[in-house]
PLY file of the C-alpha trace (Angstrom):
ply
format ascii 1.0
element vertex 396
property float x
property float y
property float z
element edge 395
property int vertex1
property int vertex2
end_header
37.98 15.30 102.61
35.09 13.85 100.83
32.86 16.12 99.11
29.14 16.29 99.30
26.67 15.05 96.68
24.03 17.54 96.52
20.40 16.14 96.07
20.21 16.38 92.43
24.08 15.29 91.49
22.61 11.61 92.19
19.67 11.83 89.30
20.63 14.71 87.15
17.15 14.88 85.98
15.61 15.73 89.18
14.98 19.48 89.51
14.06 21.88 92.28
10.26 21.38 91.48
10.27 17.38 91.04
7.89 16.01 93.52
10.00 14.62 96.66
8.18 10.83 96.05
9.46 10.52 92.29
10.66 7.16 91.72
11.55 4.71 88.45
8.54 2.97 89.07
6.68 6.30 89.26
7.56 7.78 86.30
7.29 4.50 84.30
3.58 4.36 85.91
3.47 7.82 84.46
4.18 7.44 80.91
2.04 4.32 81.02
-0.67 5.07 78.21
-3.48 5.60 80.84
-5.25 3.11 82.89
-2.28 0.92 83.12
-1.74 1.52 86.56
-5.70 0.55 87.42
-4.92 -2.83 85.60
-1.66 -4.02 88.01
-2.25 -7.09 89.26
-0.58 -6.07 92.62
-0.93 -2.01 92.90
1.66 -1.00 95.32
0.17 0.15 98.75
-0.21 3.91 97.78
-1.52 3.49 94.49
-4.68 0.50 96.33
-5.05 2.96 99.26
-4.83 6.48 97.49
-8.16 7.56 98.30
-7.28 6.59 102.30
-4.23 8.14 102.40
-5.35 11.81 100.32
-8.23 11.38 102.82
-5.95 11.12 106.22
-3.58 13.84 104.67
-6.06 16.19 104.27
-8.07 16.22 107.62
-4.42 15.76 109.76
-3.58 19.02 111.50
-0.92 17.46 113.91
2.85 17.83 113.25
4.23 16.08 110.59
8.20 15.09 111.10
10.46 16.48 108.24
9.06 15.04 104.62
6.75 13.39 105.57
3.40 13.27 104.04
1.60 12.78 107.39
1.97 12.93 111.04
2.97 9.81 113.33
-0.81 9.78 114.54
-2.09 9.35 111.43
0.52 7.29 109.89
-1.06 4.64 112.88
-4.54 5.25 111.66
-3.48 4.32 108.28
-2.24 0.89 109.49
-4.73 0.12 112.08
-8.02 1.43 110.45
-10.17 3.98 112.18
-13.14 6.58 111.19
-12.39 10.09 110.28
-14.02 13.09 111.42
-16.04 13.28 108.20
-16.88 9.73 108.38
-14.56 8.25 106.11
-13.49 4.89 107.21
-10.06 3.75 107.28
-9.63 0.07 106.73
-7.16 -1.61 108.90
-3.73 -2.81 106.97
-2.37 -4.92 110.26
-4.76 -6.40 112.90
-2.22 -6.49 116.17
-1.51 -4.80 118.85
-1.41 -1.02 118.44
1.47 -0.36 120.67
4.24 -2.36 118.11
2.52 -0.13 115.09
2.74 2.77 117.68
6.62 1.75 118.20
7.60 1.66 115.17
5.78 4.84 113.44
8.04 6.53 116.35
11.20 4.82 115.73
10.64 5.96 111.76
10.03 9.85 113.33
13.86 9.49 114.36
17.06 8.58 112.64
16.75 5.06 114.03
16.17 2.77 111.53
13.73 0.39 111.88
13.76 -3.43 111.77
10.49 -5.56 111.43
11.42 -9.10 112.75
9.16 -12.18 112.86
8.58 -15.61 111.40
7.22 -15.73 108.11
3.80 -15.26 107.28
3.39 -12.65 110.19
3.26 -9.21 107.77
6.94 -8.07 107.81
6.45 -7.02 104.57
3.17 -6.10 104.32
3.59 -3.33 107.33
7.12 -2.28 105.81
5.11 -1.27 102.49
2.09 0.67 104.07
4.71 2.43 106.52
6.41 3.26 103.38
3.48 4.36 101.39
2.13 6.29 104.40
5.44 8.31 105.59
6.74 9.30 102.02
4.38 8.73 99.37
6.24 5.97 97.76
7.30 2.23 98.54
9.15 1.08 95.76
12.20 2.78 97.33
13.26 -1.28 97.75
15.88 -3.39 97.80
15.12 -7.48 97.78
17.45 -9.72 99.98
18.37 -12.68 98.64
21.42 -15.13 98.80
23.01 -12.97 95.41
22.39 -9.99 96.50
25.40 -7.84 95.51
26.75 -4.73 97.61
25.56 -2.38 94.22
22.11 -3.03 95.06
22.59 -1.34 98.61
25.26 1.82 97.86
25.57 2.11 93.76
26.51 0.54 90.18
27.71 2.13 87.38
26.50 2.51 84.01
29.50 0.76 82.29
28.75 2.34 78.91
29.42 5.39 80.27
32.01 4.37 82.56
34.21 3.33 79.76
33.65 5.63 77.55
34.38 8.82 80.35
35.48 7.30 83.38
34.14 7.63 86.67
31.07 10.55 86.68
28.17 11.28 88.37
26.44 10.66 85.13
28.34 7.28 85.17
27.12 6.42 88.69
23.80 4.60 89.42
22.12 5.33 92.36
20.76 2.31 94.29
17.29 2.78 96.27
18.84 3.36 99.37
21.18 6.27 97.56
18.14 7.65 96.25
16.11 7.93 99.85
19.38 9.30 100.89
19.58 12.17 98.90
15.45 12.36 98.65
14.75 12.29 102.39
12.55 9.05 101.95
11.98 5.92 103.14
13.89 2.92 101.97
13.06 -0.74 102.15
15.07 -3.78 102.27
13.35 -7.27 102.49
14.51 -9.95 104.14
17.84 -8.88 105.55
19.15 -11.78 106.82
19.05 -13.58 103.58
21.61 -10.89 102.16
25.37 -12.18 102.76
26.96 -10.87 105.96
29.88 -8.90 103.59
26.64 -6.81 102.26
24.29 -6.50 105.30
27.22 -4.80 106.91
27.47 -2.00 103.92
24.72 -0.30 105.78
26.77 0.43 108.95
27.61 3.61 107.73
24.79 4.33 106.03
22.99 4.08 108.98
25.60 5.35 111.95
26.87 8.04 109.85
24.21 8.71 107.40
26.35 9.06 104.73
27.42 6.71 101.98
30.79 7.55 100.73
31.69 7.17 96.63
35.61 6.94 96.80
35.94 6.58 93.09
34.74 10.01 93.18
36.35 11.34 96.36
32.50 12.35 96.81
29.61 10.97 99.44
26.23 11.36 99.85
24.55 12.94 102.65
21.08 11.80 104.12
18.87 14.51 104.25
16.47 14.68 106.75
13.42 12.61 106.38
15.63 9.75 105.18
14.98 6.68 106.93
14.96 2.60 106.57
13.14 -0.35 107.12
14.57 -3.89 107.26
12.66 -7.01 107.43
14.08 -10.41 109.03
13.22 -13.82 110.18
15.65 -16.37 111.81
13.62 -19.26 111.67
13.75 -20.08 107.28
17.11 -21.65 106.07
19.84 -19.90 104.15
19.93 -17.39 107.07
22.92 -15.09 107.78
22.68 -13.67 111.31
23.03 -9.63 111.78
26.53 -8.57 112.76
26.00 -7.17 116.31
27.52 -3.84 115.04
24.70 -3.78 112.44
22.04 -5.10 114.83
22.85 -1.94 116.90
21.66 0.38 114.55
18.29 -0.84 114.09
15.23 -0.71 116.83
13.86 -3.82 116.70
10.06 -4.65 117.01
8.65 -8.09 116.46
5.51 -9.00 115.01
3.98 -12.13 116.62
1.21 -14.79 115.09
-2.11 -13.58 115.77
-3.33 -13.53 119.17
-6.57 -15.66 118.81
-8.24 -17.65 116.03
-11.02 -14.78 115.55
-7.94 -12.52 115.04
-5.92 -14.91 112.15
-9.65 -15.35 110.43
-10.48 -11.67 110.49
-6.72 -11.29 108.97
-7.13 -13.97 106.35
-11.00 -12.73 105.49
-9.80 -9.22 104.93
-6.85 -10.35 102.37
-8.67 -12.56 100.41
-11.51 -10.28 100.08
-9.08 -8.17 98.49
-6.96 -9.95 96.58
-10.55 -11.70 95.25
-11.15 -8.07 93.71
-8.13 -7.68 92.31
-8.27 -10.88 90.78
-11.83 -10.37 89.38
-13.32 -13.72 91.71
-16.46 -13.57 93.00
-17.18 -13.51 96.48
-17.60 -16.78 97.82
-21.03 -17.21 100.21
-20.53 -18.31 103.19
-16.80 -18.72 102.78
-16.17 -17.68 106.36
-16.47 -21.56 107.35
-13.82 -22.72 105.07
-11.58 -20.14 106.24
-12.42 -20.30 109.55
-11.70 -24.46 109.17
-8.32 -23.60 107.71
-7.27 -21.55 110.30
-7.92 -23.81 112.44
-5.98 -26.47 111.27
-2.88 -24.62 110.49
-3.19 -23.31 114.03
-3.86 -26.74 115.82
-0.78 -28.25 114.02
1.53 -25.25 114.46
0.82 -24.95 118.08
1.05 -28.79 118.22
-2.10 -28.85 120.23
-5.58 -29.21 119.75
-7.79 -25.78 120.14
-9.25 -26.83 123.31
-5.79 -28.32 124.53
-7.08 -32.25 125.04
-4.88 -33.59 122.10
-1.10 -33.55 121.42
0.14 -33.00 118.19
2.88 -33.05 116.17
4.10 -30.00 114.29
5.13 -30.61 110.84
8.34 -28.69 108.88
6.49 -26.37 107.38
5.68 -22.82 109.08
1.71 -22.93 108.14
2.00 -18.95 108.38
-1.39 -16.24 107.90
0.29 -15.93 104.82
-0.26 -19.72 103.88
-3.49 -19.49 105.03
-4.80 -17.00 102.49
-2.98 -19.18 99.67
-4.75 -21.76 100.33
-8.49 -19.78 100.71
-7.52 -17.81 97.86
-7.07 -20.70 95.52
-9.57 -22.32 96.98
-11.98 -19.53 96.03
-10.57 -19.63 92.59
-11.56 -23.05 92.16
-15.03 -22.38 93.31
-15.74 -20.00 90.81
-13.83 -21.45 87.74
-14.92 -25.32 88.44
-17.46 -25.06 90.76
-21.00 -23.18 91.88
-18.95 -20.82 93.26
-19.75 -21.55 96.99
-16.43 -22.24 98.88
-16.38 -25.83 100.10
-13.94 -28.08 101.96
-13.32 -29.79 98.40
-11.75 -26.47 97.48
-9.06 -26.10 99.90
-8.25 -29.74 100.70
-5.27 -29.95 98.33
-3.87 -26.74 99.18
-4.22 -27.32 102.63
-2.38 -30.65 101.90
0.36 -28.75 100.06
1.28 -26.42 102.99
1.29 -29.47 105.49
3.60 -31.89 103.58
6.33 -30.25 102.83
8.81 -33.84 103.47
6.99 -36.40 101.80
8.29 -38.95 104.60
7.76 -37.03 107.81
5.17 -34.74 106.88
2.53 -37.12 105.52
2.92 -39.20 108.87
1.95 -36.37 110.97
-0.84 -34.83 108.84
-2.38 -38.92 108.21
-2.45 -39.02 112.39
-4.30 -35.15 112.97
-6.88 -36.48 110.05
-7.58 -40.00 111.99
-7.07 -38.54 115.49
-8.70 -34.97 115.10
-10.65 -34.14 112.07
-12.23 -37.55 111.97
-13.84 -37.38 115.03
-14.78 -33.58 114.91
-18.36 -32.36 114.71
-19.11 -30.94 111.61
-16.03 -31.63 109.55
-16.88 -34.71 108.07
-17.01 -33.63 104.40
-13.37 -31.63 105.15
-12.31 -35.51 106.45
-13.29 -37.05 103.42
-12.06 -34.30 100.84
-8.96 -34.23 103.21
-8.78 -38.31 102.33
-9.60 -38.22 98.82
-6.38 -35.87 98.02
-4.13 -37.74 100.41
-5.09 -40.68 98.62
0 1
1 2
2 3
3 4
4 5
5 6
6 7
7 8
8 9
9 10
10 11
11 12
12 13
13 14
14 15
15 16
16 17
17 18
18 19
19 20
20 21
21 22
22 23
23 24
24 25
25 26
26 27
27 28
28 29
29 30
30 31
31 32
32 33
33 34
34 35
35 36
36 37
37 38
38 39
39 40
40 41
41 42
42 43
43 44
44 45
45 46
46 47
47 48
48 49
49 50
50 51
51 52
52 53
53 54
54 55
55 56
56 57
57 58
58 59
59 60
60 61
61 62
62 63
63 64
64 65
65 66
66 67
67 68
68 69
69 70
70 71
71 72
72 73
73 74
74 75
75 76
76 77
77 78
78 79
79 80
80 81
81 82
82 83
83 84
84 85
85 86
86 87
87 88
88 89
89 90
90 91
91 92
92 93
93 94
94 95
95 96
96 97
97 98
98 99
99 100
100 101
101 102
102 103
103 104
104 105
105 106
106 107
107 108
108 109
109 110
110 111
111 112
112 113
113 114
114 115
115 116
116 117
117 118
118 119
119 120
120 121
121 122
122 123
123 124
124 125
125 126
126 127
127 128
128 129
129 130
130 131
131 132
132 133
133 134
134 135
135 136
136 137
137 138
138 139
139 140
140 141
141 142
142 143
143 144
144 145
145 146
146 147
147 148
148 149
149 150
150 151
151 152
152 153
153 154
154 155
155 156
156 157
157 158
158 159
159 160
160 161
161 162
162 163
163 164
164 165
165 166
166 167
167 168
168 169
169 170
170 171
171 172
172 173
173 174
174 175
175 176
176 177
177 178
178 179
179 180
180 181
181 182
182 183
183 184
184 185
185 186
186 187
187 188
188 189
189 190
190 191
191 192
192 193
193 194
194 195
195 196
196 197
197 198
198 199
199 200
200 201
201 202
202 203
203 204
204 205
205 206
206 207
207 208
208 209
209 210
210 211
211 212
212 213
213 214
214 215
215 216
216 217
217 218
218 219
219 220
220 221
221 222
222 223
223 224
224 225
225 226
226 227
227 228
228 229
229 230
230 231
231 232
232 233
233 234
234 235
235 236
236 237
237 238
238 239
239 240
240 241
241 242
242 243
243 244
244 245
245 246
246 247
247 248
248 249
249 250
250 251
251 252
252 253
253 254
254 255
255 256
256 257
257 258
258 259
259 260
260 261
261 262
262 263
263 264
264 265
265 266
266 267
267 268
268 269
269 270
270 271
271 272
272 273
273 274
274 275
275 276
276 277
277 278
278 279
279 280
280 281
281 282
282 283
283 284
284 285
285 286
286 287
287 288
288 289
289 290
290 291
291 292
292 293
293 294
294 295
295 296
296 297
297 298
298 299
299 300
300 301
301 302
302 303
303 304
304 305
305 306
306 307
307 308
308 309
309 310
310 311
311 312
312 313
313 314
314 315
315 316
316 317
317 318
318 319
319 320
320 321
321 322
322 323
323 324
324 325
325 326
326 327
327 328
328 329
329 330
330 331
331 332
332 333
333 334
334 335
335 336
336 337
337 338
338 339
339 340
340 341
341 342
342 343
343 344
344 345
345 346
346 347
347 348
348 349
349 350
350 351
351 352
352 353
353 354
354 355
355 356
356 357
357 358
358 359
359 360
360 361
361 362
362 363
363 364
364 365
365 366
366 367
367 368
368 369
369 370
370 371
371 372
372 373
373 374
374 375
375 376
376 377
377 378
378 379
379 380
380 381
381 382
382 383
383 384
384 385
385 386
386 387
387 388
388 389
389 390
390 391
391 392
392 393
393 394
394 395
């Protein structure tokens, strides 16, 4: 019979009166000399959104599932923005539908784990984070799919040093982010699941059916203590995909994030993210930007849908998936132009080549398709004629 890893066998430093959310990254961020953390370029969700989050802890008196920093309720407010009784104000994370954030907050209160599916650009990633940061305090509990992704980086590896010199230990054995929520109670993260190779995805069958990850070397296995849960993130539509096992498949509840409803809802998105990521990369705010982006959306839309916005025109879609995510490239760089080589005013002469970039993707087919929309739709559009010749002068 296997025996149990207790909680601290995994990290032998941990003690009784370690905070539950202590993780590498923490404790690095912690004997940072001070101010380091202000100065990351990308500050994880709960480190951006601490003020939010001590905010919505504090004023939450409804019940809060085991470990978890804050109850379902407000885990949702978190994500979709909302005013607090003493007037702070919440800024959304996701602008969707509330009943998929409301689906999913449950599905994390249980010991279903959870998997975020959509194409790209439609915030897998960015909801898995702030569900993460929200529930336990800490998203950097993650593991990152990709095509060499090895089956350590989901149960364990070994510190080989040690595991010459002694043999297999506990103090030999180390714990992957998924062990670690295990034995923590938190929530784990694995990105893009269906780039992982089918061998590996199906290590978390256990994990997740039995909630235990057994170390044979040791004749040991960790237990997942409550609070322990996971969050997977998958598209089907990018290449280099490995389709879920239906065994695997089984143990996940599966919501899906679609595009954004309207074109009001994509610009309010893509407004909101550049705004911030402008901040965080010192650029000023651009005047009257809201055209531009509002002119990029557009497009991407028009050519994704493969129809004009008022549904006269037929187009073709090119290769590329001209995601929300693309979309705030684009602006974003755009705006960095505008204040670096320009008056700082966002203009179509600032987004044309990215823009162009997303679009053709095949040289061949690509530049065919996005020639046509510039003849057939922009050309003739009210308003747009600068964007046409910008649009010209890089395609040149």
């Amino acid at each position: 019979m296997p025996v149990s890893v207790d909680q601290t066998s995994v990290d032998p430093s941990r003690n009784e009166s370690a905070p539950a959310n202590t993780s590498a990254s923490a404790d690095t961020a912690a004997q940072a000399p001070a101010g380091k953390k202000d100065e990351a370029l990308r500050p994880h969700a709960e480190d951006a959104f601490a003020a939010e989050l001590a905010a919505l802890a504090a004023q939450d008196d409804r019940p809060r599932p085991a470990r978890w920093r804050m109850s379902p309720w407000a885990v949702a407010t978190y994500l979709l923005g909302g005013t607090l009784p003493d007037g702070t104000v919440i800024t959304p994370k996701y602008v969707g539908p509330r009943r998929i954030v409301e689906v999913a907050v449950t599905t994390l209160a249980t010991d279903r784990a959870l998997l975020l599916l959509g194409v790209p650009g439609t915030a897998k990633t960015w909801v898995s984070e702030h569900l993460a940061a929200a529930v336990s305090g800490d998203s950097t509990l993650l593991v990152q799919g990709t095509a060499g992704t090895p089956e350590e980086a989901i149960r364990y590896g070994w510190n080989y040093a040690q595991l010459l010199a002694h043999g297999p230990s506990r103090d030999a054995l180390v714990p992957s982010p998924v062990m670690r929520a295990m034995s923590e109670g938190m929530t784990a993260r694995v990105e893009e699941l269906t780039r992982i190779p089918a061998d590996v995805q199906d290590t978390l069958i256990t994990i997740l059916s039995e909630k235990t990850l057994p170390i044979p070397e040791l004749g040991q296995e960790v237990q997942a203590v409550r609070g322990f849960n996971l969050i997977a993130t998958a598209n089907d539509r990018d290449r280099g995909v490995n389709d879920l096992s239906s065994a695997l498949r089984r143990r996940f509840n599966t919501v899906v994030l679609p595009l954004p409803e309207s074109a009001d809802a994509e610009v309010d998105i893509v407004s909101r993210r550049v705004d911030q990521m402008g901040r965080s990369l010192d650029l000023p705010t651009a005047p009257d930007g809201i055209d531009e982006i509002r002119r990029v959306v557009t497009v991407f839309r028009e050519l994704r849908d493969g129809v004009t916005a008022d549904g006269r025109t037929k187009l073709k879609s090119p290769s590329g998936t001209l995601s929300t995510a693309e979309a705030i490239s684009v602006v974003t760089n755009g705006l960095a132009l505008a204040a670096h080589f320009g008056d700082g005013v966002l203009r179509p002469s600032d987004v044309a080549a990215g823009i162009l970039g997303a679009v053709v993707r095949d040289p061949a087919a690509d530049r065919v398709i996005w020639q046509e929309y510039l003849e057939a739709v922009v050309r003739e559009r009210d308003g747009w004629k600068d964007f046409y010749r910008a649009c010209r002068e890089v395609s040149a």
